[in-house]
N, C-alpha and C positions, 0 to 999 in steps of 0.2 A: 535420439535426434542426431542428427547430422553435426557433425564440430561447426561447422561453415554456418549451418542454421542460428545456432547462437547467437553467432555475429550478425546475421542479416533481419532474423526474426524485427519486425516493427509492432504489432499488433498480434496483444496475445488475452485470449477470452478463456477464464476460471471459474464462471459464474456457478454455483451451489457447489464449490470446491470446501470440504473440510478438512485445514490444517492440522487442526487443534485437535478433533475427535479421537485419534488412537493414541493420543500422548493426557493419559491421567495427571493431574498436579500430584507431582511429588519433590517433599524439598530438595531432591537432589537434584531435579529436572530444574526448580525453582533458583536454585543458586548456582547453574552450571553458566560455564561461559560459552561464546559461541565458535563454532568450530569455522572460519570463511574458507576453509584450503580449498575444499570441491570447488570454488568458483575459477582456477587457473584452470581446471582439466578441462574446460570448454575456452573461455576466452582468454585471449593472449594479457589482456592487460585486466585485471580488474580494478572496478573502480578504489581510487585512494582514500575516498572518503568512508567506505566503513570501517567500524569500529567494533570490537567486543563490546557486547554488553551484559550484564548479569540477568537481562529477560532471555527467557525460552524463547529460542526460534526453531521450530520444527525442520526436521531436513526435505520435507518434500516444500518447504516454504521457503527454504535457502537456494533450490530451484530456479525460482524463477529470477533472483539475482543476477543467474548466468547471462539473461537477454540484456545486455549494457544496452543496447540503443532502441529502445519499446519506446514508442510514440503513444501507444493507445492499450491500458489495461481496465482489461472488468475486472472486477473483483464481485462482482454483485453477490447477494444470497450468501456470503462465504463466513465464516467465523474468525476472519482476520482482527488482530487485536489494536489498540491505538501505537504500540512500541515497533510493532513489522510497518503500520502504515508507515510512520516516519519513517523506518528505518529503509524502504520502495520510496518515497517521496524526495530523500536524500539522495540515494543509488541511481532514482534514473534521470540524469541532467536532461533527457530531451522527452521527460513526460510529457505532452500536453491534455491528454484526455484520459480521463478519470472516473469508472463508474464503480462507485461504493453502495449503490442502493441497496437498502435491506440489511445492509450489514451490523446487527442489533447490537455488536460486541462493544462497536466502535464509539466514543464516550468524549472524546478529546478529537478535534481537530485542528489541531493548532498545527500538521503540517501543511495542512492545506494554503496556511496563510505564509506559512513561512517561503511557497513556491507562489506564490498568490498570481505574479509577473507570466507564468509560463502558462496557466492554465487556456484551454480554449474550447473544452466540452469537461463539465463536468454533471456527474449523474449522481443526487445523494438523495435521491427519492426514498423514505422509509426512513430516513436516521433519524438517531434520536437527539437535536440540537435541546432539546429539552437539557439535558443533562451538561451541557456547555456551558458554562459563567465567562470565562475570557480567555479570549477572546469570543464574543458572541458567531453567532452564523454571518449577523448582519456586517459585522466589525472585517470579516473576512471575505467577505461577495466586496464590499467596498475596493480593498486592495486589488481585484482579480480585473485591469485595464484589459486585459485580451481577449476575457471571455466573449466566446460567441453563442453558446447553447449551454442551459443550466434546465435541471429539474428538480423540484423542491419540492416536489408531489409530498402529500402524506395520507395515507388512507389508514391510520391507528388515531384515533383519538386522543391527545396526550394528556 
């Protein structure tokens, strides 16, 4: 892509994207820190708030970092983990819409709540809120004043 694209990119769709699938757990994977350099080689400023953390983030997942001003990401279908979502929920100050459906990985949604103010479509159709204690799913639609469309479809029986 274009340098120029990085910057302008608003709406970016990954839907049955696998981050995870060529990267095997191994402890060295498991304890390594993350690399953020690739993100200046596209955009002039990257965001100040991320941070190393000692979870794996895939480099074709460190990607889409580059897009600083994404209005609108699917993620649907994908094997993205609860540690990337924060870690896109954090990065992109001007998210508003949100599709995670189907994404079986995802276990914690506690970023959701933490942007709760910005959302204004989100799509969590398939997850599994079963697996959430606190905050609940309900604890976190509360907070969300903006939203304008939500889908909480579930077609798994839990």
């Amino acid at each position: 892509l274009h340098p120029s694209t990085c910057e302008r990119l608003k709406i970016l769709k990954l839907s049955h994207f696998k981050f995870f699938a060529a990267y095997p757990m191994t402890t060295t994977r498991k304890n390594s820190h993350v690399d953020m350099s690739p993100l200046t080689k596209c955009s002039s400023q990257a965001p100040s708030n991320m941070s190393a953390s000692s979870q794996f983030i895939p480099p074709n997942f460190r990607l889409i970092l580059k897009f600083a001003r994404l209005t609108s990401l699917n993620l649907s279908h994908t094997d993205i983990k609860n540690h990337c979502l924060d870690l896109l929920v954090e990065s992109f100050v001007q998210l508003e819409s949100l599709d995670i459906s189907s994404c079986r990985s995802l276990t914690s949604f506690h970023a959701l709540l933490k942007s709760a103010l910005k959302w204004k479509h989100l799509n969590l159709y398939n997850c599994t809120f079963h697996f959430q204690r606190s905050p609940t799913i309900y604890e976190i639609l509360l907070q969300c004043e903006n939203l304008e469309s939500l889908d909480l479809s579930n077609d798994h029986p839990n």
